[in-house]
GUDRENZA-265305 format. One record per residue (C-alpha): residue in one letter; residue number from 0; x, y, z. Coordinates in steps of 0.5 Angstrom, whole numbers, m for minus. Layout:
% residues N
["A" NUM [X Y Z]],
...
END
This chain:
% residues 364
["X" 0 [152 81 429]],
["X" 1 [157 85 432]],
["X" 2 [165 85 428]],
["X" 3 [167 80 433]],
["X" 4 [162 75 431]],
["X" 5 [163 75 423]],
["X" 6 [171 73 424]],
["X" 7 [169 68 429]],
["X" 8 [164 65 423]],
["X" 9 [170 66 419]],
["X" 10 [174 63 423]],
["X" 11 [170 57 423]],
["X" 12 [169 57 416]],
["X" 13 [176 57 414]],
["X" 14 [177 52 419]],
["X" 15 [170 47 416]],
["X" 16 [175 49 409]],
["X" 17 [181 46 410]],
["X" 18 [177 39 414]],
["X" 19 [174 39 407]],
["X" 20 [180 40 404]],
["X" 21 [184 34 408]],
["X" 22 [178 29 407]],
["X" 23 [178 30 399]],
["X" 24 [185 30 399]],
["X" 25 [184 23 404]],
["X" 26 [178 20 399]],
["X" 27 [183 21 393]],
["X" 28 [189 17 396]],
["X" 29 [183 12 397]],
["X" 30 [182 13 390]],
["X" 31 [188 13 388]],
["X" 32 [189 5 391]],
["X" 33 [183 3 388]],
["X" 34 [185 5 381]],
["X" 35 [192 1 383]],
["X" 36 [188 m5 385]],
["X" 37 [183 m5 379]],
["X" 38 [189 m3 375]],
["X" 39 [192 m11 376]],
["X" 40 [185 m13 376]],
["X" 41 [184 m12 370]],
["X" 42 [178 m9 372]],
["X" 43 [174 m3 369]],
["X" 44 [176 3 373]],
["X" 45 [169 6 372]],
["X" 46 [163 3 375]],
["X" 47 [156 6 374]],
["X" 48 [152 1 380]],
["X" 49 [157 4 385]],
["X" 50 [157 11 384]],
["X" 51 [149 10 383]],
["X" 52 [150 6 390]],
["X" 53 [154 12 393]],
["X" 54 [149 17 391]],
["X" 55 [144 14 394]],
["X" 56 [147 13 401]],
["X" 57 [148 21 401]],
["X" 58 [142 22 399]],
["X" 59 [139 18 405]],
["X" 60 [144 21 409]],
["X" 61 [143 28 408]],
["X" 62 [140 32 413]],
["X" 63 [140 39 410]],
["X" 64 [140 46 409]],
["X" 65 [143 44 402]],
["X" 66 [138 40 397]],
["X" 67 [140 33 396]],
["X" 68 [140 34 388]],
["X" 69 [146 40 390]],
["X" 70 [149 35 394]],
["X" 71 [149 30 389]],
["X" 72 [152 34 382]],
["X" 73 [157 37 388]],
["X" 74 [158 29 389]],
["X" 75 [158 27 382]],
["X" 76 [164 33 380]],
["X" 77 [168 29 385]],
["X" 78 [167 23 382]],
["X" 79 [170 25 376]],
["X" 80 [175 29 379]],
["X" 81 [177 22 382]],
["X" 82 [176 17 375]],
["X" 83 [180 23 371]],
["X" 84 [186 22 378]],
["X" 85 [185 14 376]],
["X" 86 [186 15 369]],
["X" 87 [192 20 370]],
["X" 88 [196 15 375]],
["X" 89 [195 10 369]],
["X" 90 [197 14 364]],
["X" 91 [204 14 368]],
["X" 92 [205 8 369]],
["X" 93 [205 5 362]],
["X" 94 [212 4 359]],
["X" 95 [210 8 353]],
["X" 96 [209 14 357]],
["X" 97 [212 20 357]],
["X" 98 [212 21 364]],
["X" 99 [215 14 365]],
["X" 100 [220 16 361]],
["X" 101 [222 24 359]],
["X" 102 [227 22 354]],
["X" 103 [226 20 346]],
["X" 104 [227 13 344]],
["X" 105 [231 13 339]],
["X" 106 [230 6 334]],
["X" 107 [236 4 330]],
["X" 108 [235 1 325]],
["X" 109 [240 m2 321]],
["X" 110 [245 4 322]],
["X" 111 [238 9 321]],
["X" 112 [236 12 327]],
["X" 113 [229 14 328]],
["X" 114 [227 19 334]],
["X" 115 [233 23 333]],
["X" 116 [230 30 331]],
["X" 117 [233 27 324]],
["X" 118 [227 27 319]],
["X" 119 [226 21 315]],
["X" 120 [222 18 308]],
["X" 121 [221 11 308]],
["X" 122 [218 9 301]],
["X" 123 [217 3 297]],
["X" 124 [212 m1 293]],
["X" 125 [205 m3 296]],
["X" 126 [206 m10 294]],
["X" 127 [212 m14 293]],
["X" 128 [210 m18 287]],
["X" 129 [217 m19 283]],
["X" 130 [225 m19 284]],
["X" 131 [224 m14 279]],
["X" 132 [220 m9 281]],
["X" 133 [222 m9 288]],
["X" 134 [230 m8 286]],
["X" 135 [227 m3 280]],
["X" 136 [226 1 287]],
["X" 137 [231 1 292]],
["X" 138 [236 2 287]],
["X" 139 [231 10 286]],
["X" 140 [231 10 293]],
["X" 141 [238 8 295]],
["X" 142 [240 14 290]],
["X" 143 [237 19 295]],
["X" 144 [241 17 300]],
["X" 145 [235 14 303]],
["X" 146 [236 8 308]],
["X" 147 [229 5 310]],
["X" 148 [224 1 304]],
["X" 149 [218 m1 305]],
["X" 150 [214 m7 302]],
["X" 151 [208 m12 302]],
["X" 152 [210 m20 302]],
["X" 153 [203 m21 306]],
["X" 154 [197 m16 305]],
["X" 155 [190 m17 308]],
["X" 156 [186 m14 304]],
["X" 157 [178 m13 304]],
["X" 158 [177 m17 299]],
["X" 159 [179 m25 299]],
["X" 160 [179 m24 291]],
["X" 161 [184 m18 292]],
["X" 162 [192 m20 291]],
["X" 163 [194 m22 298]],
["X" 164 [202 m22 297]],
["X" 165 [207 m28 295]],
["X" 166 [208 m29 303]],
["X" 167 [215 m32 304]],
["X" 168 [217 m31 297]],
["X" 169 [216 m24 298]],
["X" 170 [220 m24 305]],
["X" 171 [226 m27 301]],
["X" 172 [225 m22 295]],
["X" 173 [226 m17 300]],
["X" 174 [232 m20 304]],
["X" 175 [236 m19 297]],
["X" 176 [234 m13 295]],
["X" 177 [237 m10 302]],
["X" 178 [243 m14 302]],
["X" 179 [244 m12 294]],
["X" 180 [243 m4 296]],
["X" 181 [245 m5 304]],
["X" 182 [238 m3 306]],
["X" 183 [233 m4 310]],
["X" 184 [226 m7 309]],
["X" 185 [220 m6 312]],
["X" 186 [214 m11 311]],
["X" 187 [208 m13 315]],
["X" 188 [207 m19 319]],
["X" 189 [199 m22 320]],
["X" 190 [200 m27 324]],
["X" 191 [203 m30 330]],
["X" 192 [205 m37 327]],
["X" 193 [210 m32 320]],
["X" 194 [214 m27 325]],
["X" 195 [219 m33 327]],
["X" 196 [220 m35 320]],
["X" 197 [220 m28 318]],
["X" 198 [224 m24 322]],
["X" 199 [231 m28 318]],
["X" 200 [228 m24 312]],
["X" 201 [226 m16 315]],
["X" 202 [229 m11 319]],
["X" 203 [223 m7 322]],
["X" 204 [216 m12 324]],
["X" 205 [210 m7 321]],
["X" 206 [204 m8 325]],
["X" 207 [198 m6 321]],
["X" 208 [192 m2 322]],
["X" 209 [187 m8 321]],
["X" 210 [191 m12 327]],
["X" 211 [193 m6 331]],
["X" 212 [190 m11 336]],
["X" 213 [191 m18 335]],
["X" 214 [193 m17 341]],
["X" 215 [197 m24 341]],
["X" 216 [201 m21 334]],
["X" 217 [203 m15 339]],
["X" 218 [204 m20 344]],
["X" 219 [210 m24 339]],
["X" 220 [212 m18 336]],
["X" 221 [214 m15 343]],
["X" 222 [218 m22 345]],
["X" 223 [223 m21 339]],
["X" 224 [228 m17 339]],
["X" 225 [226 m14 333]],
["X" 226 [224 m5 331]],
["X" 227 [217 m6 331]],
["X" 228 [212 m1 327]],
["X" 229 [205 0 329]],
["X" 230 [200 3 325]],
["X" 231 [194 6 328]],
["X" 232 [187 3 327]],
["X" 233 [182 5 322]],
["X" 234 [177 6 328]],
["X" 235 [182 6 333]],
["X" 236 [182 12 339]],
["X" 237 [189 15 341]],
["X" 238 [188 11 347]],
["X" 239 [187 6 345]],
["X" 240 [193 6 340]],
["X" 241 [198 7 346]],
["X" 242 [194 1 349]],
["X" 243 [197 m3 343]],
["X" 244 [204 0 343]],
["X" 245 [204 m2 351]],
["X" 246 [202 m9 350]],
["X" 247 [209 m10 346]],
["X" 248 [214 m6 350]],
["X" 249 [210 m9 356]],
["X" 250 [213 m15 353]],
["X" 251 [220 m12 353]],
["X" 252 [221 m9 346]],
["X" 253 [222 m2 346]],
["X" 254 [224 m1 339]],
["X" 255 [217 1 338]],
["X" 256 [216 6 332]],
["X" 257 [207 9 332]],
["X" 258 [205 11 325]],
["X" 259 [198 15 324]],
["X" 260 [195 12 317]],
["X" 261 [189 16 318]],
["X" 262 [182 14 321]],
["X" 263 [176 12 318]],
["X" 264 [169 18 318]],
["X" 265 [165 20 313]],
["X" 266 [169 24 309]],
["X" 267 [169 20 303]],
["X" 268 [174 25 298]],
["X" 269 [180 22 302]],
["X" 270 [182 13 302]],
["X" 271 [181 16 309]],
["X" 272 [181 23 314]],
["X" 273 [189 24 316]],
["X" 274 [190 26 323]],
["X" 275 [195 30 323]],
["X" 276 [193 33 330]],
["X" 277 [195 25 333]],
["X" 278 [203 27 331]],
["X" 279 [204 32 337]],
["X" 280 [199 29 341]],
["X" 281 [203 23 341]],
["X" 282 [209 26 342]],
["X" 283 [207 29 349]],
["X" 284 [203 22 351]],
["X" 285 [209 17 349]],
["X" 286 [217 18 348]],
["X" 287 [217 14 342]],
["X" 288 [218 16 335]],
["X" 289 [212 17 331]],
["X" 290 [211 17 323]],
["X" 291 [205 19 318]],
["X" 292 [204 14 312]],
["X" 293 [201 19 307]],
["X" 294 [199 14 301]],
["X" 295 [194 10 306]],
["X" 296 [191 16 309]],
["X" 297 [190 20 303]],
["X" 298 [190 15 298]],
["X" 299 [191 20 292]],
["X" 300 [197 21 289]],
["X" 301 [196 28 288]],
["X" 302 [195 30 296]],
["X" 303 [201 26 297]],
["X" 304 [206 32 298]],
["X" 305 [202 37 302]],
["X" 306 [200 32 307]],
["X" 307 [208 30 308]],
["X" 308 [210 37 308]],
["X" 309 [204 37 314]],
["X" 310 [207 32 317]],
["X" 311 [215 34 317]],
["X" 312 [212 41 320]],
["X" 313 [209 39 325]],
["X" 314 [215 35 327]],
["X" 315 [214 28 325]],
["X" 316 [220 23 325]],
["X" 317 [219 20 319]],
["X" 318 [214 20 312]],
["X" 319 [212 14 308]],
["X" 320 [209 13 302]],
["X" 321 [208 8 297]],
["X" 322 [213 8 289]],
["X" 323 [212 4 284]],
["X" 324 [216 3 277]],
["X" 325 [209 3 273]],
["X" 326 [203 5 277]],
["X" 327 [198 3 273]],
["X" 328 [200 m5 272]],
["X" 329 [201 m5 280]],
["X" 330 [197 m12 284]],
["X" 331 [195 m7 289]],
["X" 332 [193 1 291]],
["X" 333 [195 3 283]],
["X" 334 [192 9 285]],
["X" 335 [196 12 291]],
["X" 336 [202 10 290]],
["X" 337 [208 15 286]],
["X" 338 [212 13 279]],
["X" 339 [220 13 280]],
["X" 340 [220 20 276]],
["X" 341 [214 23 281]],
["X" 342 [218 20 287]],
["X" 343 [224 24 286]],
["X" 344 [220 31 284]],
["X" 345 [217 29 291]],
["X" 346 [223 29 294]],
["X" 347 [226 35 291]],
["X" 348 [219 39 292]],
["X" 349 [221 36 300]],
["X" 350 [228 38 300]],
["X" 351 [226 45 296]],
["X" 352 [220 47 302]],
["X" 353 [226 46 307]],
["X" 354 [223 41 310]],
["X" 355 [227 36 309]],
["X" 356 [234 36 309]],
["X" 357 [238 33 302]],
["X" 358 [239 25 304]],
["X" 359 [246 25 300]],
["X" 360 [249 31 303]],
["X" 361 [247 28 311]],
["X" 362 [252 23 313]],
["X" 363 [249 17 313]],
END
């Protein structure tokens, strides 16, 4: 074959690429509007009976030289390609997106703003069981020069014997406590039928892991104008996580902080495996604030300050944990949460790590 000859073939073959190229890039604008269509549908993007069917058509259609099994791992490659390329235009067009919305979402609450590049603690008893108790904490949390305190007037608990929460009592206990330290209260909300009635009495809707998707829960949180704080699912995947959150903004709240509370495996030596991976994952796949409760993911009081440390390294917006005037008394979770004396030494060790900058010195 003469010089002339191969740069002919070449020629052509280069040609035959950019055909190629043109008609994968076409087939991926088809793709592409599937995924749209489907997307509103509601319909699963993946669907192993077409892609069994299109295989099967190529294979009755191949006439060689390549072998029909070639042909079709080259076919399933592209398949994939397309499915991520669906995957991926829905990702950019969730709300809660980073790529829908480059810039952080700042949720003021109260005055406090979460989601500034400020870091902050949030600490409270697990329950709330007295006036007492609740008041005994905040005024320790007030003295920090901290803003946000949580506590439990509903708590789903895996036993139906297992303290459940005073319920509304508990909502306006904490409602005069953040009036009487001007604080801010966190409090989770179970059902959709007590956000209305509980929105007078708290600042922040927590959403938590066991209701990550109630999805009619989410649905009323997103039609408040209220900050809400969604914890992640026991089992729940990062996606599906994100997911959750969506069905709120999608609502028109936007006030959303996400909080990785740690995920359920086998590990037995923690309550559960904290996921301190999830934090920057997070932070690049949405533009809302992200949180790591330290009590619930360890569940012991002894690895409460490396796992804040942890969190605050890798750069989340806030750290909450659980504190208790007398632990050993407590209605709930007694062995995770801190006494007033451990508390302030956490938050001394925090500040001495230089990870977290001294609250009574920052303007508030």
């Amino acid at each position: 074959m003469s010089n002339e000859q191969l740069d002919l073939l070449r020629d052509k073959l280069d040609e035959v690429n950019l055909k190629l190229l043109e008609l994968i890039n076409e087939r991926a604008q088809l793709v592409q509007e599937i995924g749209q269509l489907k997307s509103k549908q509601g319909v699963n993007r993946f669907d192993p009976v077409r892609e069994r069917n299109m295989l099967n058509h190529i294979a009755e259609n191949n006439k060689g030289p390549f072998e029909t099994s070639t042909l079709q791992h080259i076919f399933k490659e592209i398949f994939k390609a397309s499915l991520e390329l669906q995957e991926d235009d829905n990702r950019k067009a969730l709300l809660v997106s980073r790529k829908k919305h480059p810039e952080n979402t700042i949720v003021n609450v109260k005055g406090e703003t979460v989601g500034d590049g400020e870091q902050r603690l949030i600490m409270g008893p697990c329950a709330v069981e007295s006036y007492e108790q609740v008041a005994a904490v905040a005024k320790e949390v007030k003295a920090r020069g901290l803003k946000l305190l949580r506590g439990g007037a509903y708590k789903p608990r895996t036993s139906p014997y297992d303290f459940q929460g005073l319920g509304l009592e508990g909502l306006k206990i904490l409602k005069r406590v953040a009036d009487e330290f001007d604080l801010a209260v966190i409090s989770e909300i179970v059902t959709p039928a007590d956000l209305e009635e509980a929105i007078d009495y708290i600042d922040v809707i927590q959403i938590g892991a066991r209701n990550m998707q109630n999805f009619e829960l989410l649905k009323a949180a997103g039609s408040v104008n209220k900050p809400v704080l969604l914890k992640r699912g026991l089992s729940a995947t990062i996606s599906e996580f994100i997911h959750a959150a969506e069905y709120i903004v999608s609502k028109g709240n936007g006030q959303i902080m996400l909080c990785e509370r740690g995920i359920r495996t086998y590990e037995k030596a923690t309550r559960n495996t904290l996921d301190i991976s999830a934090v920057p994952i997070l932070k690049q796949e949405t533009h809302l604030p992200v949180l790591v409760d330290v009590t619930h993911s360890t569940g012991r009081r002894d690895l409460l300050l490396p796992t804040a440390k942890a969190a605050l390294a890798i750069g989340a917006d806030a750290v909450m944990a659980e504190v208790h005037p007398d632990p050993a008394v407590a209605l709930s979770d007694s062995a995770q949460q801190m006494d007033i004396g451990q508390f302030h030494a956490f938050v001394d060790d925090l500040i001495a790590s230089g990870l977290y900058k001294d609250a009574t010195k920052t303007p508030q």
